[in-house]
N, C-alpha and C positions, 0 to 999 in steps of 0.2 A: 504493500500500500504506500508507503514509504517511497518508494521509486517512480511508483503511477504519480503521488504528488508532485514528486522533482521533477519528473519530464513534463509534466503539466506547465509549472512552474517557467521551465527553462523556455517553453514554445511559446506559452503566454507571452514572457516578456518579449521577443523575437517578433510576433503577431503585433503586441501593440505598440511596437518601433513604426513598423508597418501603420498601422492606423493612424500615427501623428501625421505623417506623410498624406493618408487619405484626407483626414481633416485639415490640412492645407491646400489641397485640391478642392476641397468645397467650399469654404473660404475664398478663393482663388474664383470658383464661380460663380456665390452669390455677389461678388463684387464685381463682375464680371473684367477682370483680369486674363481669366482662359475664357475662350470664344466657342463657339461650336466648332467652326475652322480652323481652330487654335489646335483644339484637342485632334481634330483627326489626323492633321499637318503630325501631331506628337504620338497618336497611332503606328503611322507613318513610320516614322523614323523609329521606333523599337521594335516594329513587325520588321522593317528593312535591314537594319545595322547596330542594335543595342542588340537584341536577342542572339542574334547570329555570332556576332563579339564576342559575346559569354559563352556559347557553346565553343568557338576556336579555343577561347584561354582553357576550358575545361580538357580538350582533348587533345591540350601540347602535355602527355605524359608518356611514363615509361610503357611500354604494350606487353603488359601483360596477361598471363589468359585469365584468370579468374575476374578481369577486368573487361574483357571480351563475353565472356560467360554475362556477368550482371548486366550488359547492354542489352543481351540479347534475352535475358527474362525479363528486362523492364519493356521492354519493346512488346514481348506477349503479354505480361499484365497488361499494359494499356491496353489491346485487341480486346481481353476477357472483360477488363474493367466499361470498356464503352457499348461490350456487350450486353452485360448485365445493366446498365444503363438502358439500354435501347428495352428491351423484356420490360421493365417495372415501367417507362413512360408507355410503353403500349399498351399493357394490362392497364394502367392507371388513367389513361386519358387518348382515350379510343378516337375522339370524332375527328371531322376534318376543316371543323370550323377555322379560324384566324387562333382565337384563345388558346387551342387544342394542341394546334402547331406550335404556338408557343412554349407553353407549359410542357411538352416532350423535349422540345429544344433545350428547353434549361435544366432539364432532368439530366441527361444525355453529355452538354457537354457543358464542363468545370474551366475556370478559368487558369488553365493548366499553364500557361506561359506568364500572363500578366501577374499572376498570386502565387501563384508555384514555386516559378523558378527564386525569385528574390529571398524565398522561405529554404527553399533546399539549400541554396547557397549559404545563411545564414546558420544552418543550423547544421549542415553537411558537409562545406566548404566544396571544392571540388570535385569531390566524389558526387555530390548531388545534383550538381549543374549536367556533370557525365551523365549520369542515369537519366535524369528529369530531359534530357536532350532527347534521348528516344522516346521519351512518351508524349513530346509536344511533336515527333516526326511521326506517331500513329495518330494521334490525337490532327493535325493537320489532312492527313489521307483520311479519315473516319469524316472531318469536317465536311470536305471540299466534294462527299461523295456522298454517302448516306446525308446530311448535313443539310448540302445542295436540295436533294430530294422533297427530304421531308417539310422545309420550309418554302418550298418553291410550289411541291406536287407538281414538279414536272422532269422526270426524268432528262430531257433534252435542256433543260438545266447544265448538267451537269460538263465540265471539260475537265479533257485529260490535260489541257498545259496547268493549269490550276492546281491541280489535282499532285502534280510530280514535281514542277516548280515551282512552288510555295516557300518561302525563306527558311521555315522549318526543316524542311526536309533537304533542301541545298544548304545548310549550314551545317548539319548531320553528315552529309555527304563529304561537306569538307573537311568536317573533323574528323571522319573517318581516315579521309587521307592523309591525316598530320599524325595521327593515333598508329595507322599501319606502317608508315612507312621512316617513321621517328623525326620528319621533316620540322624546324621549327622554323615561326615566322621568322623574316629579316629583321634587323633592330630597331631600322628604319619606322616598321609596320608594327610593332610592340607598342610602342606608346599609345596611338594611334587607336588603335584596340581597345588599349585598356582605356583609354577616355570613353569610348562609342559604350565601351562594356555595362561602365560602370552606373552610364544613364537607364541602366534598364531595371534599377529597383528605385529612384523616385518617381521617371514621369511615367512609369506604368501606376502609381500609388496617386498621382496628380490625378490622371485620367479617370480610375475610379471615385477618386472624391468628388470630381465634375458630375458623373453622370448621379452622386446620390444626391447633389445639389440640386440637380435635375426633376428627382421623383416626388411622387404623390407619394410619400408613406404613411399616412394617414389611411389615403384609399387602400394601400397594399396591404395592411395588416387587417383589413374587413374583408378581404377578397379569400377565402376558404379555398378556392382550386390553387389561388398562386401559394397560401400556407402550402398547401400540400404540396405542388411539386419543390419549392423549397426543402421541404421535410424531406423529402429522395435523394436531393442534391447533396444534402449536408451532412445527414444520419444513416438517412438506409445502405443509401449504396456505397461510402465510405466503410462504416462498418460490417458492411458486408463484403465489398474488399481487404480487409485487414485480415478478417477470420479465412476467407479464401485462401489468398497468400500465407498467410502462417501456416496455415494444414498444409500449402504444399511445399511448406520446408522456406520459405522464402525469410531472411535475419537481416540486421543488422542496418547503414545507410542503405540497401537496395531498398527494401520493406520500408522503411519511413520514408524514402523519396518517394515510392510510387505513391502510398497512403497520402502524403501532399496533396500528391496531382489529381488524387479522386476526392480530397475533399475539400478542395476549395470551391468557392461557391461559384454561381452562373455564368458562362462564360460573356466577354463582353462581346462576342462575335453574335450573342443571343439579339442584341441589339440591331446590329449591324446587317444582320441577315434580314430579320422584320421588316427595317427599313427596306430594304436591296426586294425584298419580294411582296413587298405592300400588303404584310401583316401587320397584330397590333404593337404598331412600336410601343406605344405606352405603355400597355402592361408588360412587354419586354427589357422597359426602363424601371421600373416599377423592381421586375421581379430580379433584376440585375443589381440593384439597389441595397433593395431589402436584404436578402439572400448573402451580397458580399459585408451589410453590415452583420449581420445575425455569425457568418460563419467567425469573426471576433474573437466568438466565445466556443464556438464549435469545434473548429479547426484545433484549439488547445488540447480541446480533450480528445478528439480522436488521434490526433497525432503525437500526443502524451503519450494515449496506450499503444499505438504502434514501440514508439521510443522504447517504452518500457517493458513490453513483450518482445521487441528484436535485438534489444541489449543496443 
């Protein structure tokens, strides 16, 4: 019990690092300081060259296989993990209304890069960036494919450039190559990096503090179907990830990076999709909102008992 409080403890503080940051982001736009245009220009730029940065710095290491091994099980967690996603928003929220689509969307996917990564980093150092790198590169193929569909309802939606060059998966790509081949950057291209890098735990924390400045959460917290798939996001399928992963042997930073990535809360592409397919943005901002405020207090404890069941 003792050690479930420590790792509580330890994630909590790590989380509400993180939330000073959000709350300067909403600040930031009830003042209106960040703009609408502001924020997506700084989408932009961490989906392009912050995120990408931190996976190169993570995969200039020694290659070794037990290091190859936990790539390649963080990579099927994530498949199983968006699996299990996908099953509980179907059972839970059948129709094919605008709300319907939404609320699976945010069941489905977690804010695995914007909330993820700055957390693995934080609490994993390197090794978590590693790991959390393959599950924002299934996490992007799961997007950009199932993702496309069910937000769109139209299969011809869907493209394969999207789908394969997505910065995720070409930053992956690249780190692979520094990872296999022991290649490091030039010295030139070091610094350079680590600056682009190191923007990718405030203005991803900016960005969410905008869009809570944004919502009704007044209207959110009366809204019963967004409780609920909130409730999926946060609790069910996190914790139903953990216990998965642990029975199949999975310990240590692998098990806590992955458990991360399943439970942070809505992803912010829940938004951006709504908009891009002329669903309900609102309740998509709503439940983006709520969801990434709520996971706060969520995320401690499920990723405590990760902590403290994978040692």
């Amino acid at each position: 019990m003792t050690q479930l409080f420590d790792s509580f403890l330890t994630v909590g503080q790590q989380v509400l690092g993180l939330f000073v940051l959000v709350c300067v982001g909403v600040i930031c736009g009830k003042k209106g300081i960040l703009t609408q245009s502001a924020v997506r220009g700084c989408a932009e730029l961490v989906l392009l060259f912050a995120t990408p940065c931190v996976i190169l710095q993570s995969f200039e290491r020694e290659n070794r296989p037990e290091m190859l091994l936990g790539l390649l099980f963080s990579g099927l967690a994530a498949l199983a993990v968006h699996a299990l996603g996908i099953a509980a928003a179907h059972l839970s929220f059948r129709g094919e209304e605008a709300r319907e689509r939404v609320l699976r969307f945010g069941v489905v996917f977690s804010n695995a890069g914007y909330m993820a990564i700055p957390l693995q980093k934080a609490l994993l150092g390197e090794d978590g960036v590693f790991y959390g790198a393959a599950y924002v590169a299934v996490f992007n193929l799961v997007l950009w494919s199932y993702g496309v569909m069910a937000m769109s309802g139209d299969r011809k939606a869907l493209s394969a450039r999207r789908l394969l060059l997505n910065p995720g998966v070409i930053g992956l790509a690249a780190g692979l190559l520094l990872f296999f081949t022991g290649i490091r950057l030039p010295a030139f291209l070091e610094a350079p990096v680590g600056h682009l890098a190191a923007l990718n735990t405030p203005l991803p924390m900016l960005i969410v503090g905008f869009y809570l400045a944004d919502a009704d959460l007044k209207s959110a917290v009366r809204d019963k179907r967004l409780i609920a798939s909130m409730g999926l996001r946060l609790l069910a399928v996190p914790l139903l990830t953990l216990g998965l992963l642990y029975l199949c042997g999975m310990r240590g930073a692998l098990l806590t990076a992955c458990v991360i990535a399943a439970s942070a809360p809505a992803a912010a592409a829940t938004t951006m999709f709504a908009t891009r397919y002329g669903q309900d943005a609102r309740l998509s901002v709503n439940l983006v909102a709520l969801s990434t405020l709520c996971s706060m207090l969520t995320m401690p404890l499920v990723v405590g008992a990760a902590k403290a069941l994978g040692g």
